[in-house]
C-alpha positions as CSV (number, residue, x, y, z in Angstrom):
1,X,0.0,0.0,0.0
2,X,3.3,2.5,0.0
3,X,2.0,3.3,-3.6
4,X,-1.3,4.7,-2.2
5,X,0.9,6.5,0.7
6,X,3.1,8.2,-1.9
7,X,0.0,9.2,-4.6
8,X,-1.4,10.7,-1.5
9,X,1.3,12.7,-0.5
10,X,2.0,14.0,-4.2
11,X,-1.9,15.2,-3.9
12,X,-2.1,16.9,-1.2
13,X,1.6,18.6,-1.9
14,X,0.0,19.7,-5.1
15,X,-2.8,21.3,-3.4
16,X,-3.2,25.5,-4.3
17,X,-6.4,26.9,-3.0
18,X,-8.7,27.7,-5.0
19,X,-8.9,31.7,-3.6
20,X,-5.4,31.8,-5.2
21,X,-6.4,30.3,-8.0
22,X,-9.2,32.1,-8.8
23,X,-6.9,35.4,-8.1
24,X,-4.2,34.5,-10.5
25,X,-4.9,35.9,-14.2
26,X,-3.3,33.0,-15.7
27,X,-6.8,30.8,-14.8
28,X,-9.2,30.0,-17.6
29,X,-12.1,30.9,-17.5
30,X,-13.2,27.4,-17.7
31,X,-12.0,26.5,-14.7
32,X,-12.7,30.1,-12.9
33,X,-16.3,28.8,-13.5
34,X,-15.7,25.6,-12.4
35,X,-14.4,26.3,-9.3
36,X,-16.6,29.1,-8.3
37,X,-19.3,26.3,-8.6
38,X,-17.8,24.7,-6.3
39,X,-17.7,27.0,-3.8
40,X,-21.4,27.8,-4.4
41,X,-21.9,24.1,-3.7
42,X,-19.7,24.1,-0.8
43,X,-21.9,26.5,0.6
44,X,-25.2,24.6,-0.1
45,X,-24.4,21.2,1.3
46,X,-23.5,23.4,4.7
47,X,-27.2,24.6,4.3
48,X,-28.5,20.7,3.6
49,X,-26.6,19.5,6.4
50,X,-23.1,17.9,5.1
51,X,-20.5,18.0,7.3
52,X,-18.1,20.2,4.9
53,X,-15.0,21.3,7.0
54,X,-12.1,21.9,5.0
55,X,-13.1,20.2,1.9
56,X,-12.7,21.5,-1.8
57,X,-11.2,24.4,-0.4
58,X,-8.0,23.7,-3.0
59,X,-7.6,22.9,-6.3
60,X,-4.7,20.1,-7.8
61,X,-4.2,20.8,-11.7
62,X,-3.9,16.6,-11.9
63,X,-3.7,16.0,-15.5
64,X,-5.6,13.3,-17.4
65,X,-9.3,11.6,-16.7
66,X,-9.0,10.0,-13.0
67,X,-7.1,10.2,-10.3
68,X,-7.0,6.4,-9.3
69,X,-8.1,3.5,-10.8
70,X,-10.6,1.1,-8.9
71,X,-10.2,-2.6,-9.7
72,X,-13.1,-4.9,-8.4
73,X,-13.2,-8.9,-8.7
74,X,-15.9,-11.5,-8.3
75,X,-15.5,-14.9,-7.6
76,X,-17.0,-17.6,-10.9
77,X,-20.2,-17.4,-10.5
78,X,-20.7,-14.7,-8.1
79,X,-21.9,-11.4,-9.2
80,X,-21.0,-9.7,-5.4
81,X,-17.5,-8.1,-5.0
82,X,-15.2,-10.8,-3.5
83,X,-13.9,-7.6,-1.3
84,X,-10.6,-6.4,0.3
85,X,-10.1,-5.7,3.5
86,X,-8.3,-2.3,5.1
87,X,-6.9,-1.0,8.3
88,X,-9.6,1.1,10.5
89,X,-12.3,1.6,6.6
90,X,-12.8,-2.3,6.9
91,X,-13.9,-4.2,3.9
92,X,-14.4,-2.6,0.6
93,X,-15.4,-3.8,-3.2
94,X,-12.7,-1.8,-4.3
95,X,-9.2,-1.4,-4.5
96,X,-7.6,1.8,-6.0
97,X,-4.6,2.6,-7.5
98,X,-2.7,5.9,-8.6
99,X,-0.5,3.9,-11.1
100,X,-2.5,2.6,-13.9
101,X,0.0,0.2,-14.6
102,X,0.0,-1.1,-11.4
103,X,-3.7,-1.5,-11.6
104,X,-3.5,-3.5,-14.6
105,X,-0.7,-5.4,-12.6
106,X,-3.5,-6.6,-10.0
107,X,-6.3,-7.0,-12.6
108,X,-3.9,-10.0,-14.2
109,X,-3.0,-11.3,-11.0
110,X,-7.1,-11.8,-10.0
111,X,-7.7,-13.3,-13.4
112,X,-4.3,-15.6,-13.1
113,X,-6.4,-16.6,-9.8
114,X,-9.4,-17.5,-11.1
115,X,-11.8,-14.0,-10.6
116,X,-13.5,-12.0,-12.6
117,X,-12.2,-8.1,-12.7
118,X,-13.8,-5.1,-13.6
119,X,-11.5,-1.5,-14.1
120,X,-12.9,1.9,-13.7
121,X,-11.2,5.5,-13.6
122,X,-12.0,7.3,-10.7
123,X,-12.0,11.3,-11.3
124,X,-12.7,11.8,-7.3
125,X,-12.7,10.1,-4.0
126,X,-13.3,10.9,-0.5
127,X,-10.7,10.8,2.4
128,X,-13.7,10.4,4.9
129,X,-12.7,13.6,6.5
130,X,-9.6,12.7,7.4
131,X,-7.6,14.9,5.0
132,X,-9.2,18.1,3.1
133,X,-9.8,16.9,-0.2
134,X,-8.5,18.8,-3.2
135,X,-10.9,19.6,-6.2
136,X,-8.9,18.0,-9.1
137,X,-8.7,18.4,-12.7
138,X,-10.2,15.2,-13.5
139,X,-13.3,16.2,-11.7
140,X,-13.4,20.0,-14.1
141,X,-13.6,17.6,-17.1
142,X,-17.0,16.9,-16.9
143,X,-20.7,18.7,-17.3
144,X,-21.1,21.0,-14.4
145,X,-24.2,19.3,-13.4
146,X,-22.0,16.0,-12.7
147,X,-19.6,17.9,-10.5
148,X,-22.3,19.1,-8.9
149,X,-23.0,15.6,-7.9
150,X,-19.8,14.9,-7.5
151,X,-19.0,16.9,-4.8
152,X,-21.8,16.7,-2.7
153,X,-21.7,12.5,-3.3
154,X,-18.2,12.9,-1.9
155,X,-19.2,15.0,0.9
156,X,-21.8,12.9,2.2
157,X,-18.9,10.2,3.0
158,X,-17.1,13.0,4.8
159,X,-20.4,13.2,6.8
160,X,-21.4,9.6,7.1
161,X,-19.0,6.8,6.7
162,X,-20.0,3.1,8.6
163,X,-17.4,0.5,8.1
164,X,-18.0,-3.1,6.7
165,X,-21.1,-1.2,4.6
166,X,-19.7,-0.4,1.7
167,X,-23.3,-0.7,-0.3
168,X,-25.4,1.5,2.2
169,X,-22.1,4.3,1.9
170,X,-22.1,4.5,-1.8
171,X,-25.7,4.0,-2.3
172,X,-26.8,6.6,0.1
173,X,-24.0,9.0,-1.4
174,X,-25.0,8.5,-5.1
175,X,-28.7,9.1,-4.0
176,X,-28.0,12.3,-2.3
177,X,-25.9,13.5,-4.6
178,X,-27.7,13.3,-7.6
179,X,-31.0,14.6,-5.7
180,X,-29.0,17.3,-4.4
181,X,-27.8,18.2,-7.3
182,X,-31.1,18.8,-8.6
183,X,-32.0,20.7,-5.9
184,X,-29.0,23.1,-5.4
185,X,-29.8,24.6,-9.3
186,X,-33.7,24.5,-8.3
187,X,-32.7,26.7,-4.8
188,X,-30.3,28.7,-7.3
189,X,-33.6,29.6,-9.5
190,X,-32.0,28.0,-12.5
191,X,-34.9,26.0,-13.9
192,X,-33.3,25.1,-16.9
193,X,-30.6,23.7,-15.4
194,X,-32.6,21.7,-12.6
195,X,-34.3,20.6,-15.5
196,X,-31.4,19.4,-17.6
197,X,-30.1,17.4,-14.7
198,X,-33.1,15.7,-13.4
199,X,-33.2,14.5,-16.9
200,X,-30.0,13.1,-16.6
201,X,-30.8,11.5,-13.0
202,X,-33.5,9.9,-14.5
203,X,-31.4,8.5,-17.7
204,X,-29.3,7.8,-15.0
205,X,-31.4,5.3,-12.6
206,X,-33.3,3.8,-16.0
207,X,-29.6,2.7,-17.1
208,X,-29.1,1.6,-13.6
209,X,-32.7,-0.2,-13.8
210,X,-31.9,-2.3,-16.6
211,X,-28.2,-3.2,-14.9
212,X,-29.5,-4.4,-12.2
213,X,-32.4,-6.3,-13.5
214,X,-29.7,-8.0,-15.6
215,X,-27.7,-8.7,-12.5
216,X,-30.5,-10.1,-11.4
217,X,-31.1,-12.6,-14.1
218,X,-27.7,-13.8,-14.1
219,X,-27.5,-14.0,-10.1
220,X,-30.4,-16.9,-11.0
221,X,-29.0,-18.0,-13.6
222,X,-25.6,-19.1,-11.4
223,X,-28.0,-20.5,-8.8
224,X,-29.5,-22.8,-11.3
225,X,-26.1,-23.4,-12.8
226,X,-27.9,-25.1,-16.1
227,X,-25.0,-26.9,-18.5
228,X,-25.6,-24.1,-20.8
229,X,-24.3,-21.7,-18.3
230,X,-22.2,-19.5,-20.8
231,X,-24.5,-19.5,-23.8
232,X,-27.7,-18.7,-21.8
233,X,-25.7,-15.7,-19.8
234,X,-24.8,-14.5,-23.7
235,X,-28.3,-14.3,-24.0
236,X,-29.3,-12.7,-21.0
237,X,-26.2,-10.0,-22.4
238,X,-27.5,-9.8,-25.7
239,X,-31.3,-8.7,-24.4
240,X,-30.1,-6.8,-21.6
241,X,-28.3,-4.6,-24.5
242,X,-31.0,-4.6,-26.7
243,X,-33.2,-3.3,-23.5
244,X,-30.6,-0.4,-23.1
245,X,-30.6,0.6,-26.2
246,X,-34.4,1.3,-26.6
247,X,-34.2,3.6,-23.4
248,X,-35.1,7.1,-24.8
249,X,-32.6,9.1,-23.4
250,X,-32.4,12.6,-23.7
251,X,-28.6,13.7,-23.2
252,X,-27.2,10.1,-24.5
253,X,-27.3,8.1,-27.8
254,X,-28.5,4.8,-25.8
255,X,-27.5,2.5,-28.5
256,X,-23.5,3.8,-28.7
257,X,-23.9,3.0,-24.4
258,X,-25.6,0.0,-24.9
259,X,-22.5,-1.4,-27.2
260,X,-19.7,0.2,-24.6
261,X,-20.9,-0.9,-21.4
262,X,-18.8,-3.6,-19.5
263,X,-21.3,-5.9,-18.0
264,X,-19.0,-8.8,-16.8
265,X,-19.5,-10.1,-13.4
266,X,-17.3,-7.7,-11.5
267,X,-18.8,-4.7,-13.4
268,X,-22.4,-6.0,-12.7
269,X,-21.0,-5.9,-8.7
270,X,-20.1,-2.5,-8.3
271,X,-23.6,-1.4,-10.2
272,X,-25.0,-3.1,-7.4
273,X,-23.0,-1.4,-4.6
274,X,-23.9,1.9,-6.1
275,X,-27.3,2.0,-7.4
276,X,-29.3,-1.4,-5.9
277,X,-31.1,0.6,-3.4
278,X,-31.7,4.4,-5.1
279,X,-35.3,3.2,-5.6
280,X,-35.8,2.8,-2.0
281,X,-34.2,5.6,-0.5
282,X,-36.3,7.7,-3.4
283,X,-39.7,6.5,-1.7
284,X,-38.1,7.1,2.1
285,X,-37.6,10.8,0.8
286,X,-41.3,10.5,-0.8
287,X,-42.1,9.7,3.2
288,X,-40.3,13.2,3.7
289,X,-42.0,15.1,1.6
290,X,-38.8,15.7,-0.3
291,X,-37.0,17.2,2.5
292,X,-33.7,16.2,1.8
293,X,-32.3,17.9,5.3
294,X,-34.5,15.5,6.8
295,X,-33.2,12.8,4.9
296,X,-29.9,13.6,5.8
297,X,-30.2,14.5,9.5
298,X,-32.2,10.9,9.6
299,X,-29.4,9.4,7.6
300,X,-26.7,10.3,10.6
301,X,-29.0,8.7,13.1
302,X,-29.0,5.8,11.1
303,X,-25.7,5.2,10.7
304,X,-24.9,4.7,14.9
305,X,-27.4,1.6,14.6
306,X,-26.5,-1.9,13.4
307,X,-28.4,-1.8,10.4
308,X,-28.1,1.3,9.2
309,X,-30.0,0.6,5.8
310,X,-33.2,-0.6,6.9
311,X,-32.7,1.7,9.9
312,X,-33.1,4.5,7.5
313,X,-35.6,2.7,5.5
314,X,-38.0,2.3,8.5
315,X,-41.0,4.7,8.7
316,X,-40.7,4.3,12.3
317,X,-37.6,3.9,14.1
318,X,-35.7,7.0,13.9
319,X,-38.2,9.9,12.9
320,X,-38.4,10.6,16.5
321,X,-34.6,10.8,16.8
């Protein structure tokens, strides 16, 4: 883990805040805007309720499109993370990496073992408010409605982190930040923007609807474990493609992501980690009348029971917390 020690360091050493960015006439005005979002958001997950501190109070000029690489791995058969464990954080789908390379390195090693592996650039992550986080350049390379999201994903870990529950951390995270996101243009009285990205939430979760319905199927299908095994999972591919690409989206052409999307076993895991539950903490928010303070102030009470999930879930157990 020395690699992960070292990337850190070189981070946080790169760090500038972003008032002296924003200062210096050198900035482009692509990223003056960019980061000036920011601190708008920064300011509006105070007001929902996220614990903000110190974070994306800098900016790192980290060049390319991530600034780790995750590598997750199922077992045959098995479409839940096999997992790796870690010092104080527990157990976690994911392992990350600075190095590409060395990512690569790991993804042969789990297939020389017998797993299946699954490789996604990472653009931010979340030092659980351990360390200020830096906004990156990775994260400025995207729509400004998805750093939006982004941030306010990341700062709900800062807020809420509950070891050895990885899926109730990233799930509750995603959901927040894309609903807050929504929100914080809404609040801004930018109705064309709130528009534009509730559109793309609800691409989004339809994407992550037809994912997981196919994770589903091939879940059964291992349980049956018919001698057929790898031509009926083709199929099951093959419609669950063909399902994607009839999903009118309106900011995507849904065929070209139909025919990119990695939907091994390993990549079929982490769609469950992140998205399995949005549909269920969207109808506890329902409950809330929308109140997404609530949701969050709830969400904190939660996460000091043993369950936090259904804990959260519960019409009853914490609303008079």
């Amino acid at each position: 883990m020395s690699h992960v020690a070292v990337g850190q360091t070189r981070l946080l050493l790169a760090r500038e805040p972003i008032q002296s960015v924003l200062s210096d006439p050198d900035t482009t005005d692509e990223i003056r805007e960019h980061l000036e979002l920011v601190e708008r958001v920064r300011a509006f997950a105070r007001e929902l309720g996220l614990d903000v501190g110190g974070q994306y109070t800098s900016f790192v000029a980290w060049p390319g499109d991530r600034i780790v690489t995750t590598v997750v791995a199922t077992r045959p058969r098995e479409v839940e993370p096999a997992g790796f464990w870690f010092p104080i954080i527990g157990k976690l789908p994911y392992k990350g990496f600075f190095d590409p390379l060395r990512a690569d390195k790991e993804a042969a090693r789990l297939r020389n073992e017998g797993l299946d592996v699954c490789e996604v650039p990472v653009r931010a992550y979340s030092t659980l408010g351990w360390l200020d986080d830096p906004v990156t350049g990775p994260m400025l390379r995207r729509d400004s409605g998805v750093l939006v999201e982004t941030i306010l994903h990341e700062l709900v870990h800062a807020t809420v982190y509950v070891p050895n529950h990885i899926d109730f951390n990233e799930g509750v995270a995603t959901f927040i930040g894309q609903e807050g996101s929504v929100l914080f243009y809404r609040m801004a009285g930018d109705s064309d923007q709130a528009l534009r990205r509730q559109t793309e939430v609800d691409d989004s979760r339809r994407i992550d609807s037809e994912l997981l319905r196919f994770r589903e199927q091939v879940s059964a299908l291992y349980q049956q474990s018919p001698p057929d095994l790898a031509a009926r999972r083709s199929a099951l591919e093959r419609d669950a493609r063909e399902r994607i690409a009839a999903i009118p989206l309106a900011q995507q052409d849904a065929a070209e992501l139909a025919d990119r999307l990695q939907l091994n076993d390993a990549c079929l895991a982490l769609i469950g980690t992140y998205s399995a539950d949005l549909e269920q903490y969207a109808q506890r928010l329902r409950t809330l009348a929308g109140d997404l303070s609530r949701f969050i102030v709830l969400l904190e009470v939660a996460a000091g029971t043993d369950d936090p999930k259904a804990a959260l879930l519960s019409s009853e157990s914490i609303e008079s917390e």
